[in-house]
C-alpha positions as CSV (number, residue, x, y, z in Angstrom):
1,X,-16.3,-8.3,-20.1
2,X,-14.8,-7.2,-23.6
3,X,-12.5,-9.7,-25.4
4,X,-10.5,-9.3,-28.6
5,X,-11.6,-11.3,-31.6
6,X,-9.3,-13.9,-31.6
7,X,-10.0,-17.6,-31.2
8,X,-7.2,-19.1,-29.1
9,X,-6.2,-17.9,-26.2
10,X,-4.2,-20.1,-23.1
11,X,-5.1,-20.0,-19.9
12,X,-4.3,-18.3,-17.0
13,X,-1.6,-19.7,-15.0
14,X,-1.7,-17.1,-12.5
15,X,-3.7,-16.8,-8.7
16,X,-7.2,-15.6,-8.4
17,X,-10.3,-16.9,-6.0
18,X,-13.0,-18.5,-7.8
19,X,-16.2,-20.2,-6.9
20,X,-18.5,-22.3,-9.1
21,X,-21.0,-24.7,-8.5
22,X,-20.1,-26.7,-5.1
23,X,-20.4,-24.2,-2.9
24,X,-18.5,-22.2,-5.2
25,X,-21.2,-20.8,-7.7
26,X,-23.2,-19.5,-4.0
27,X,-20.1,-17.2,-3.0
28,X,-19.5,-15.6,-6.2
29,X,-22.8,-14.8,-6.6
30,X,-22.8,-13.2,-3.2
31,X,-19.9,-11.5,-3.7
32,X,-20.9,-9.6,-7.3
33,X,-24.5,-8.4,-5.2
34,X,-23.0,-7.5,-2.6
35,X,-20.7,-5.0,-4.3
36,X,-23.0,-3.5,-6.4
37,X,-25.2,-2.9,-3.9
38,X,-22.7,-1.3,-1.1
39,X,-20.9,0.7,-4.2
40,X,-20.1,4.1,-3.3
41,X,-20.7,3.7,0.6
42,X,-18.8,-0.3,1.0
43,X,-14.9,0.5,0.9
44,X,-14.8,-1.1,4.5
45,X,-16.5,-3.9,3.3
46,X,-14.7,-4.4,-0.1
47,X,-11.0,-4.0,1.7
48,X,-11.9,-6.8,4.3
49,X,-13.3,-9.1,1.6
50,X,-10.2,-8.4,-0.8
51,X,-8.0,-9.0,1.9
52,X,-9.4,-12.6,2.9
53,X,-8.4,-14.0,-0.7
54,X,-5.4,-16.6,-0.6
55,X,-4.4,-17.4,-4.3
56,X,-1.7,-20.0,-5.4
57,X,-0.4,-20.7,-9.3
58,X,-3.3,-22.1,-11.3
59,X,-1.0,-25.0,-13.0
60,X,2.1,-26.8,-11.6
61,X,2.6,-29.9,-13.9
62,X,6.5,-30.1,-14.8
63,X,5.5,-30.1,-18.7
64,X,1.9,-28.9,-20.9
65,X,0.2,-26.4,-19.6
66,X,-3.9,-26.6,-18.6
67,X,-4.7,-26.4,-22.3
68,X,-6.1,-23.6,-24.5
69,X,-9.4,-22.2,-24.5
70,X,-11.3,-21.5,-28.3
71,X,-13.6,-19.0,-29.0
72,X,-17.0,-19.1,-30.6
73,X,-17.5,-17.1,-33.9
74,X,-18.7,-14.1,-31.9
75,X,-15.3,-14.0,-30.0
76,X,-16.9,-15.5,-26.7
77,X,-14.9,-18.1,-24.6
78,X,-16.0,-21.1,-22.3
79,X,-15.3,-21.0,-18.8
80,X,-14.0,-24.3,-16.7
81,X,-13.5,-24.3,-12.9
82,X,-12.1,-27.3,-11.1
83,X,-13.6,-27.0,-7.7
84,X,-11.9,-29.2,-4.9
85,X,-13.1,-29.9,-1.7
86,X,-9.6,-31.0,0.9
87,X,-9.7,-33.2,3.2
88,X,-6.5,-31.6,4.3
89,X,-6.0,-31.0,8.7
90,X,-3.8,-28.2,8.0
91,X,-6.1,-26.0,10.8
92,X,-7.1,-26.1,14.3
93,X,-10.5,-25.9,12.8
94,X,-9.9,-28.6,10.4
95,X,-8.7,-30.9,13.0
96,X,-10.9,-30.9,15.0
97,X,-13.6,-32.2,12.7
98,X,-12.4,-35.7,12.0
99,X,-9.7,-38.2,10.8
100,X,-5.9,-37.7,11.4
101,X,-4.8,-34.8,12.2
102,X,-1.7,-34.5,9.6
103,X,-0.5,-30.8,8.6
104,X,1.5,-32.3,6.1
105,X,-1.1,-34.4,3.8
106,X,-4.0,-33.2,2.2
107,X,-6.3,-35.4,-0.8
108,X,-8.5,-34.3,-2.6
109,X,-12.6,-35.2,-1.1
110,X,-14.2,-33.4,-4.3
111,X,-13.7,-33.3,-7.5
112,X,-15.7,-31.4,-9.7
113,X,-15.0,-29.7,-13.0
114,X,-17.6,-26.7,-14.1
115,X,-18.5,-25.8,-17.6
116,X,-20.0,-22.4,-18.2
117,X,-20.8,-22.2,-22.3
118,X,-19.2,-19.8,-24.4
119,X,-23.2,-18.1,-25.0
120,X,-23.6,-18.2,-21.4
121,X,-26.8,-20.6,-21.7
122,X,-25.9,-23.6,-20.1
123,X,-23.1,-25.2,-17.0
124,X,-22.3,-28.8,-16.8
125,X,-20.9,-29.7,-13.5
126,X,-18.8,-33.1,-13.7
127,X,-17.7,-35.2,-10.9
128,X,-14.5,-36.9,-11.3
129,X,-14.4,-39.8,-8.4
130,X,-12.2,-39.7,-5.9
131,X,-11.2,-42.8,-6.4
132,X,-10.2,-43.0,-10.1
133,X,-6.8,-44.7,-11.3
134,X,-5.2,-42.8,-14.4
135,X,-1.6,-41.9,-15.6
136,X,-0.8,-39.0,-13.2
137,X,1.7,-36.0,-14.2
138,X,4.7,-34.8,-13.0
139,X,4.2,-31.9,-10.6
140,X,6.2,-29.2,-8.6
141,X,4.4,-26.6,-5.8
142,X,6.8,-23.7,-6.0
143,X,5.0,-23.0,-2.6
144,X,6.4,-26.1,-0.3
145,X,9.2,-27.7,-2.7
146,X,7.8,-30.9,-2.8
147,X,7.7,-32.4,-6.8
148,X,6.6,-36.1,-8.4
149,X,7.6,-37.6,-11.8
150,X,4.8,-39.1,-13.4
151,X,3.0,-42.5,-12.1
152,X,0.0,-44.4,-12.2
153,X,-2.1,-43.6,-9.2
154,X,-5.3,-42.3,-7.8
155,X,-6.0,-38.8,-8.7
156,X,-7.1,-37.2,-5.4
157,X,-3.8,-37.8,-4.2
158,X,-2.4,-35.2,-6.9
159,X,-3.0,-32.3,-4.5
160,X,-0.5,-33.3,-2.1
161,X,1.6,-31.0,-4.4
162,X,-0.9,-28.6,-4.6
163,X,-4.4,-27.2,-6.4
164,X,-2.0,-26.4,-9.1
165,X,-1.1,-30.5,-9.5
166,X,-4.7,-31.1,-9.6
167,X,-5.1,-29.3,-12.5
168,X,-2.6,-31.1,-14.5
169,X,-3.7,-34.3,-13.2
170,X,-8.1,-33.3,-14.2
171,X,-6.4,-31.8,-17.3
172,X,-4.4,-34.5,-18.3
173,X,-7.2,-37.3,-18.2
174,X,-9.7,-35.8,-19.5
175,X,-8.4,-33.1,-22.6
176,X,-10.5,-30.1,-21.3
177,X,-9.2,-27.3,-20.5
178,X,-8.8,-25.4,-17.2
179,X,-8.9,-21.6,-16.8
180,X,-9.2,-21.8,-13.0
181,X,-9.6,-23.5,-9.8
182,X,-10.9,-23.2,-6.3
183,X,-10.3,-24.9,-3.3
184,X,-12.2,-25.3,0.0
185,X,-11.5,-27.1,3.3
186,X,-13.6,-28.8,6.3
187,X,-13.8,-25.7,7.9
188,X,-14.8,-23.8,4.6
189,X,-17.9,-26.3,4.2
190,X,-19.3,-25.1,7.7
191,X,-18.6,-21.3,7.6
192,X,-20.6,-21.0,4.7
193,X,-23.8,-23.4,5.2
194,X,-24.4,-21.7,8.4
195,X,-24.1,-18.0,6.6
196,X,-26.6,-19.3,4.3
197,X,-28.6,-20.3,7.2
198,X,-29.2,-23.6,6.2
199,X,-29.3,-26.2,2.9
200,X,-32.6,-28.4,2.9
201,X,-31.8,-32.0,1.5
202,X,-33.4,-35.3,1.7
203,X,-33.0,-39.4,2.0
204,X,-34.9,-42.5,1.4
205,X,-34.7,-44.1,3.9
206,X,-32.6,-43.6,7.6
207,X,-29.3,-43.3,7.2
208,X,-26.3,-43.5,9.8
209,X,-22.6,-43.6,8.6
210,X,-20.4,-44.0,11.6
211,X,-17.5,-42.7,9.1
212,X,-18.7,-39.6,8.8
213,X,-21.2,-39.5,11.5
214,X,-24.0,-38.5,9.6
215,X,-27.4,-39.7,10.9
216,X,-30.6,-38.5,9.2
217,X,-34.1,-40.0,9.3
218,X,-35.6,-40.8,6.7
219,X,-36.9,-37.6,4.5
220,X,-36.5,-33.8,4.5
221,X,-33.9,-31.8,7.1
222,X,-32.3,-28.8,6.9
223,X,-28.4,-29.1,7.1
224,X,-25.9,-26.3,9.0
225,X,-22.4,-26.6,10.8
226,X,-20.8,-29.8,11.2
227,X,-24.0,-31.7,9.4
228,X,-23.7,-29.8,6.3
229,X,-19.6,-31.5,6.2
230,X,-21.5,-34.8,6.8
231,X,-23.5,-34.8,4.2
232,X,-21.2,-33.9,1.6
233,X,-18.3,-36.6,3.2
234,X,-20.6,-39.4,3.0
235,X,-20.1,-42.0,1.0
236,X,-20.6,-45.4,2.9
237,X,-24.5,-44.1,3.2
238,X,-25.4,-43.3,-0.3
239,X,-25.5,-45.5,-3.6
240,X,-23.0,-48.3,-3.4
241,X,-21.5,-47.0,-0.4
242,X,-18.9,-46.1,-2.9
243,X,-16.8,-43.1,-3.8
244,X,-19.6,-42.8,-6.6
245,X,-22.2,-42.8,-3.8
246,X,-20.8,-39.9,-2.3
247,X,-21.2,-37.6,-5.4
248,X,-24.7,-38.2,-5.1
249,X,-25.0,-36.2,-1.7
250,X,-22.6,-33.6,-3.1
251,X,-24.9,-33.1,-6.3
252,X,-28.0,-33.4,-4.1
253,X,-26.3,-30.3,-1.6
254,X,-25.2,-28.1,-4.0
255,X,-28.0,-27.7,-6.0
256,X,-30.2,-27.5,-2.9
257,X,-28.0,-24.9,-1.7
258,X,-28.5,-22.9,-5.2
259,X,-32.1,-23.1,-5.0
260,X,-31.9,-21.9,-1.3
261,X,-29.8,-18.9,-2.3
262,X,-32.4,-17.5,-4.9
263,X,-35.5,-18.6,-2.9
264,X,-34.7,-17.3,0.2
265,X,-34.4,-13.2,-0.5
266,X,-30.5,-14.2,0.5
267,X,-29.0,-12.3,-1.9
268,X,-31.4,-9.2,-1.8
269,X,-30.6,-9.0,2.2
270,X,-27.3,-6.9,2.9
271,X,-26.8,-8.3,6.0
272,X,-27.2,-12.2,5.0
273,X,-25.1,-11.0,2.1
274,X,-22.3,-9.7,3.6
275,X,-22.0,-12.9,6.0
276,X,-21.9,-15.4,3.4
277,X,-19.2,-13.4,1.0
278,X,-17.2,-12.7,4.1
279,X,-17.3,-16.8,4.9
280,X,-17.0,-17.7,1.5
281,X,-13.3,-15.4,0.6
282,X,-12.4,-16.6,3.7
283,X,-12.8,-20.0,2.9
284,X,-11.2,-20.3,0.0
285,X,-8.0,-20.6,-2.2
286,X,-8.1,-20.1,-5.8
287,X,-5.9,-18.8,-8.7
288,X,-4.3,-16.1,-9.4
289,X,-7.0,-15.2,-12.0
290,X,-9.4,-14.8,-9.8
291,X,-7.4,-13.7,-6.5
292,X,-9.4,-10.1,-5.8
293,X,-13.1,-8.9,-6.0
294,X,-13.4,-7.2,-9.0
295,X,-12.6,-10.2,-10.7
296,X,-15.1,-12.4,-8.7
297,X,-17.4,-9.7,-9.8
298,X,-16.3,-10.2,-13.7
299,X,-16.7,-14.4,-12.8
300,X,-20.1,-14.4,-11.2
301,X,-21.7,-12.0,-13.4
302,X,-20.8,-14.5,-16.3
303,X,-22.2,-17.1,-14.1
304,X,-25.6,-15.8,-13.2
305,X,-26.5,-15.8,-17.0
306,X,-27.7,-19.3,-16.0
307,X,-30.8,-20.1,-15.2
308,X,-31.1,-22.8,-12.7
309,X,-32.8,-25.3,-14.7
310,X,-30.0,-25.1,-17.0
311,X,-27.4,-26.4,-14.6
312,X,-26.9,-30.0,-15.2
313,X,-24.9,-32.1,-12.7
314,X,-23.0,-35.5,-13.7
315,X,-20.1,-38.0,-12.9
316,X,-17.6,-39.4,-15.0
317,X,-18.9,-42.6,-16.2
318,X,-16.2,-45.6,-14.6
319,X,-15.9,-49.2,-13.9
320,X,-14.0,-51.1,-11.3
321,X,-10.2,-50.9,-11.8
322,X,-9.1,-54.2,-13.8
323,X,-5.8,-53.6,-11.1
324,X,-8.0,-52.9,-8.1
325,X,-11.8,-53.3,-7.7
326,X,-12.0,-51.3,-4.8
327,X,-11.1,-48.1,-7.0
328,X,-12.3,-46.6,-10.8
329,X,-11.3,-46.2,-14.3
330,X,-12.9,-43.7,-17.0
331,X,-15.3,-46.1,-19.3
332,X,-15.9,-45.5,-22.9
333,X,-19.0,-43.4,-21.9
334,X,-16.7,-40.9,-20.1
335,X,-14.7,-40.1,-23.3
336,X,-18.5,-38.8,-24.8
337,X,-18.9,-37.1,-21.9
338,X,-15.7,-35.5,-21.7
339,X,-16.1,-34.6,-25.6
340,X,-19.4,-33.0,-25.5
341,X,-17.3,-30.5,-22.8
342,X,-14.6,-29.9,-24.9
343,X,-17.2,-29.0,-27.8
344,X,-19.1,-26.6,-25.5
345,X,-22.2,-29.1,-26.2
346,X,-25.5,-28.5,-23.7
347,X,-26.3,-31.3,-22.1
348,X,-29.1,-29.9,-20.4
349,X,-33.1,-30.5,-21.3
350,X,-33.8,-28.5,-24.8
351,X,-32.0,-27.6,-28.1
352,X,-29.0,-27.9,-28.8
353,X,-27.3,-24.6,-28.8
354,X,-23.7,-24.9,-29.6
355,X,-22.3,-22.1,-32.1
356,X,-21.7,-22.8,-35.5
357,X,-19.2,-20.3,-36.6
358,X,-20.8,-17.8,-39.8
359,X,-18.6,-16.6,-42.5
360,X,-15.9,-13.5,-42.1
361,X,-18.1,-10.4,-41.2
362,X,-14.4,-8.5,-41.9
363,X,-14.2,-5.8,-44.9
364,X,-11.4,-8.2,-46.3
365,X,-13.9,-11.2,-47.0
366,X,-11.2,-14.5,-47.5
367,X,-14.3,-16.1,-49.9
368,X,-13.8,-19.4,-50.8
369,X,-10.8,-19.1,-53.4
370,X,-7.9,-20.4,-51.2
371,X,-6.6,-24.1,-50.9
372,X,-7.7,-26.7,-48.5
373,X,-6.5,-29.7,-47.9
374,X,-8.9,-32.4,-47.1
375,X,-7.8,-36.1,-44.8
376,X,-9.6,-38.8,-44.3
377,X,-9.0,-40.1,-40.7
378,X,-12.7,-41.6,-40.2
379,X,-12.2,-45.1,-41.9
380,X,-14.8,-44.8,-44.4
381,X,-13.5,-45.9,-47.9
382,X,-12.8,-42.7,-50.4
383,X,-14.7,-40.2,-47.5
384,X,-11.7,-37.3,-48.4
385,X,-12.4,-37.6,-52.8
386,X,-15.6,-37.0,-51.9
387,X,-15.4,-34.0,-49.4
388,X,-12.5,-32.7,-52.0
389,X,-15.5,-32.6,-55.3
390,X,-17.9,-31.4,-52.7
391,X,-15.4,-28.1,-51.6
392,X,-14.3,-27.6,-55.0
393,X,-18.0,-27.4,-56.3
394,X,-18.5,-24.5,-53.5
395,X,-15.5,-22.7,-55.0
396,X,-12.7,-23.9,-52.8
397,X,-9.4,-24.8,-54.1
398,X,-9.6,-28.4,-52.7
399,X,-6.8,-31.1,-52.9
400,X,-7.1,-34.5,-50.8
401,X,-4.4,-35.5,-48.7
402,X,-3.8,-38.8,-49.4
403,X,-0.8,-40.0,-46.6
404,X,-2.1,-42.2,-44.2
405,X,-2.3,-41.8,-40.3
406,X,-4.4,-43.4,-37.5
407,X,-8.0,-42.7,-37.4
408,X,-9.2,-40.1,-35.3
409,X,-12.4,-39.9,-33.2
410,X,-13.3,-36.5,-33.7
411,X,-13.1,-34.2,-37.1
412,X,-11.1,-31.2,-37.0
413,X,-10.3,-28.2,-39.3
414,X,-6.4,-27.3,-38.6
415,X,-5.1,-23.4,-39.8
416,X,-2.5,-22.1,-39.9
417,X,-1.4,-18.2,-38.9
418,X,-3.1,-15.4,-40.2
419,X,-5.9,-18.2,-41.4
420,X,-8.5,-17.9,-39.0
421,X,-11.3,-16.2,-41.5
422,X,-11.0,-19.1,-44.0
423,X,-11.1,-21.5,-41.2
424,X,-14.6,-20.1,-39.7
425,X,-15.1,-20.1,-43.6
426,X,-15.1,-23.6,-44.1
427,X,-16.6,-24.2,-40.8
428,X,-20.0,-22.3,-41.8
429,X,-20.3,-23.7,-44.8
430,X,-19.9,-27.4,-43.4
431,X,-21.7,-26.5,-40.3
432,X,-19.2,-27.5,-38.1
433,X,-19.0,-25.8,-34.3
434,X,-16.1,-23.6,-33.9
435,X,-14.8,-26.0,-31.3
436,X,-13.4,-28.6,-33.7
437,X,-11.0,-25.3,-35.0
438,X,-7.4,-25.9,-34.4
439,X,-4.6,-23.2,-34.7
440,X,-1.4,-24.9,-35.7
441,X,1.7,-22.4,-36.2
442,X,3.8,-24.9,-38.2
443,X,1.3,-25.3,-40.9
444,X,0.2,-22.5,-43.4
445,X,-2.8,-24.8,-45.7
446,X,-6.1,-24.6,-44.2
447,X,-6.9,-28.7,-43.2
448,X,-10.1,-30.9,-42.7
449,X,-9.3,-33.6,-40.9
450,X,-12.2,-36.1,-41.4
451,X,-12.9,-38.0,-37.9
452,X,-14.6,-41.3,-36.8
453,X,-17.8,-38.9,-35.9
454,X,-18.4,-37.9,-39.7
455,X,-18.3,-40.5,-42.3
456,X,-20.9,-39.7,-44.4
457,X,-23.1,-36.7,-45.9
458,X,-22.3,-33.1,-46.7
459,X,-22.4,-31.3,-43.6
460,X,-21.3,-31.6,-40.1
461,X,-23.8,-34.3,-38.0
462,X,-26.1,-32.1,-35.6
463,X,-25.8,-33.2,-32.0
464,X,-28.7,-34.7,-31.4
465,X,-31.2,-35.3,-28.2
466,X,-29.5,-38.9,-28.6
467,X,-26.1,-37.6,-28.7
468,X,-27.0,-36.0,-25.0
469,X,-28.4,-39.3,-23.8
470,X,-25.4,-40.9,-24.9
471,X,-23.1,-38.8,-23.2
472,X,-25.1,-38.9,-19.5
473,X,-25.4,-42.6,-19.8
474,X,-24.8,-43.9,-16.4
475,X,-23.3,-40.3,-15.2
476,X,-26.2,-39.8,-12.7
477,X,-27.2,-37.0,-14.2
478,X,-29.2,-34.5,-12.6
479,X,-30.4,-31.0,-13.0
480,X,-30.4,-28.1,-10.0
481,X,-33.9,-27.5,-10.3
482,X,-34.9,-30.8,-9.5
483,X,-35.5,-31.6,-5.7
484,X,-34.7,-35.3,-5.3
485,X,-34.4,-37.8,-2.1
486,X,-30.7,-39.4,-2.4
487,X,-30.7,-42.5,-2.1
488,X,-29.2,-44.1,0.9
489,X,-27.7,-47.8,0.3
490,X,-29.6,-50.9,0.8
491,X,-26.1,-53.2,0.9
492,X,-23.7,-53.8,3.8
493,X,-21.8,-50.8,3.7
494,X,-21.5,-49.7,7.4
495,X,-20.5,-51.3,10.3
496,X,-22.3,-50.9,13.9
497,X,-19.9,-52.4,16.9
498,X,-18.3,-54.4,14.4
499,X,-21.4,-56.0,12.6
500,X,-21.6,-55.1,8.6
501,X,-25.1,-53.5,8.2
502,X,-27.0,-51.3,5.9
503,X,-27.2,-47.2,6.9
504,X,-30.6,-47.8,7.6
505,X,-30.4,-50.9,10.2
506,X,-27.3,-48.9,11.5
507,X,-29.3,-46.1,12.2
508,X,-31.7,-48.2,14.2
509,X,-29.0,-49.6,16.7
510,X,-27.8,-46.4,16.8
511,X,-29.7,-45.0,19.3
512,X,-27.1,-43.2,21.6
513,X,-25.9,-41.2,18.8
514,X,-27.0,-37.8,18.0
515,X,-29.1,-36.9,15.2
516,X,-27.1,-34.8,12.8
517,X,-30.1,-32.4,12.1
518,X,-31.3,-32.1,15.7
């Protein structure tokens, strides 16, 4: 996919059908084999897919937008997918696998936001909790009518007004930005673990949640149908019995599910193929970026770049709310964690491999002979005199900026239009990634803005293995190559005939209840 050399662009606002990690990631892959294997002789096949696709506008805050995507110094661009799993009864289907049936409500059971890197090396797949309290935004759905003014409340609830108030709502709490989403429902879950023919997971120790009526012994089982839902919906059995326990399943699943899609000869198998992408468009709702197969195609090509052992799950770091104990707040940690995103940072096991942009390659050269202004927002005592002799030695016309300003946690360079060359410029020779470049129409002086993260020496601190450690503190971090029992909860977190119990003792009494893998 060929993309002019420019190094802002903003996001699509528009309908598409996407799939990333979740079971999002094992659809488009389906879908790009499958047409390149039926081309020429799959029109029947390519019409019924296309038709399944149901889109709906990617953003639907009432003011921003889902923020703008930067380019690398080669001209490549990041990708980030908010995958959501509803909890919404808005189906026969739906209803009829547990909780109320309401046609008019739908929150928001998964949360995760996807990461491809702009060289196509790495994905990070973040879990935002359920259950987290944050400043919400003001949303419309052009679709039903229904609109909110902005409040303090629990973000799964944002997509009562749609996947497009979701969006805002990941957006707006955590600075990175969006280019699509995709949306799956109960029903969704099912159709697609039994096309696969099957996800193998596995637990500690017996586990029975009455809430979501999963019951598995202890060790390995092959999930389909209505157990595959479990697994993913339970939270009272895994971890804490928390909201946070729950991702643990979901990460466990997912990359199971992966691993099962390569290993098993699924993709190379026409028929196989053809079932999962024809359950997987069908199951879905994306934006309008994404809303036919080609573009799929264009999506999951990117996508399978990856290798496996290069896909890193996580979950936004929290604490209990000071307002509410029973629910989350983003902890200092997550702000790392959502930082390392925005720079397009691996946080998967090996180098670092974020792009630091190289000087012009363009016939018109800018050199070094053009003014720079330099700001100290960092906190260190005389930081911009110094930076200023430093540029000016290299040949810059350098002038330090001495008005003051809060600090700021991250360094930036700011340019101006028609300034981008000078700005990569400035960035190579500091070694600075091209993610901390900032376009600013209303400004026409190239500016390095000195940040909390740089206070001393000459060029731009590395990210270091500590750096990645620092960001996946306490984020249960986890890569999809590794094959790990989750961990089902040793506290009180189920109750059996109203008696508080653990899963496992549950699981015990439990003995007119159906296994879930049986």
């Amino acid at each position: 996919m060929t993309r002019n050399r420019t190094h802002e662009r903003p996001v699509r606002h528009a309908r598409g059908r996407v799939r990333l990690t979740p079971w999002g990631k094992i659809a488009l892959g389906t879908v790009a084999v499958l047409m390149a294997g039926t081309a020429g002789g799959g029109a029947y096949m390519y019409q019924r897919l296309n038709g399944n696709i149901e889109s709906s506008a990617l953003f639907s805050g009432t003011t921003g937008d889902a923020g703008v995507q930067k380019a690398d110094e080669q001209g490549r661009f990041p990708i980030n997918v908010l995958v959501i799993g509803t909890d919404a009864r808005s189906s026969e289907a739906n209803c009829k696998l547990g909780g109320a049936c309401d046609h008019t409500a739908a929150n928001a059971d998964v949360q995760i936001l996807v990461h491809l890197s702009a060289d196509r090396t790495n994905i990070t797949a973040m879990s935002v909790p359920r259950d987290t309290l944050t400043q919400m935004p003001g949303c419309e759905n052009a679709e039903t009518g229904q609109s909110v003014s902005e409040r303090y409340g629990q973000i799964n609830g944002s997509l009562v007004y749609g996947p497009g108030c979701s969006v805002a709502a990941i957006h707006q709490l955590t600075g990175i930005t969006i280019d699509h989403f995709v949306m799956v429902d109960f029903a969704g879950v099912i159709a697609m673990s039994d096309a696969t023919g099957g996800v193998d997971v596995c637990v500690t120790d017996d586990v029975y949640d009455n809430y979501s009526h999963l019951k598995l012994s202890k060790g390995s089982h092959t999930l389909k149908g209505e157990a595959a839902l479990q697994f993913v919906r339970t939270r009272h059995g895994f971890g804490d019995g928390s909201d946070l326990g729950r991702t643990y399943g979901q990460h466990a699943f997912l990359s199971a599910a992966i691993r099962s899609m390569k290993d098993t000869g699924t993709l190379l198998n026409p028929t196989k193929l053809y079932g999962v992408a024809d359950a997987a468009t069908k199951a879905l709702t994306v934006d309008e970026g994404l809303d036919s197969i080609p573009k799929l195609i264009d999506l999951a090509t990117e996508l399978n770049k990856v290798d496996t052992k290069r896909i890193t799950f996580t979950t936004m770091q929290s604490a209990p709310a000071p307002t509410d104990p029973n629910r989350v707040v983003p902890t200092e940690a997550a702000q790392k964690l959502f930082a390392t995103i925005i720079e397009d940072q691996s946080l998967s096991k090996g180098p670092n491999e974020t792009s630091t942009p190289s000087p012009s390659t363009s016939k018109a050269s800018p050199g070094r002979d053009f003014e720079v202004q330099v700001r100290n927002r960092g906190g260190a005592d005389g930081r911009a005199g110094e930076m200023t002799a430093l540029l000016a030695d290299q040949g810059y016309d350098a002038e330090t900026d001495a008005s003051a300003g809060d600090l700021e946690t991250r360094t930036s360079i700011i340019y101006g239009k028609g300034q981008v060359d000078q700005a990569q410029q400035l960035a190579a020779d500091l070694k600075m990634p091209s993610s901390l470049l900032t376009k600013d129409t209303d400004t026409d002086t190239v500016t390095l803005v000195l940040g909390q993260d740089w206070t001393e020496g000459d060029t731009y601190p590395k990210s270091t293995k500590k750096d990645r450690q620092e960001a996946l503190a306490d984020s249960n971090a986890r890569a999809a190559t590794k094959s790990e029992c989750v961990p089902v909860s040793t506290q009180n977190t189920v109750k059996y005939n109203g008696v508080s119990m653990t899963p496992a003792e549950a699981y015990a009494q439990a003995t007119d209840k159906k296994d879930s893998a049986s």
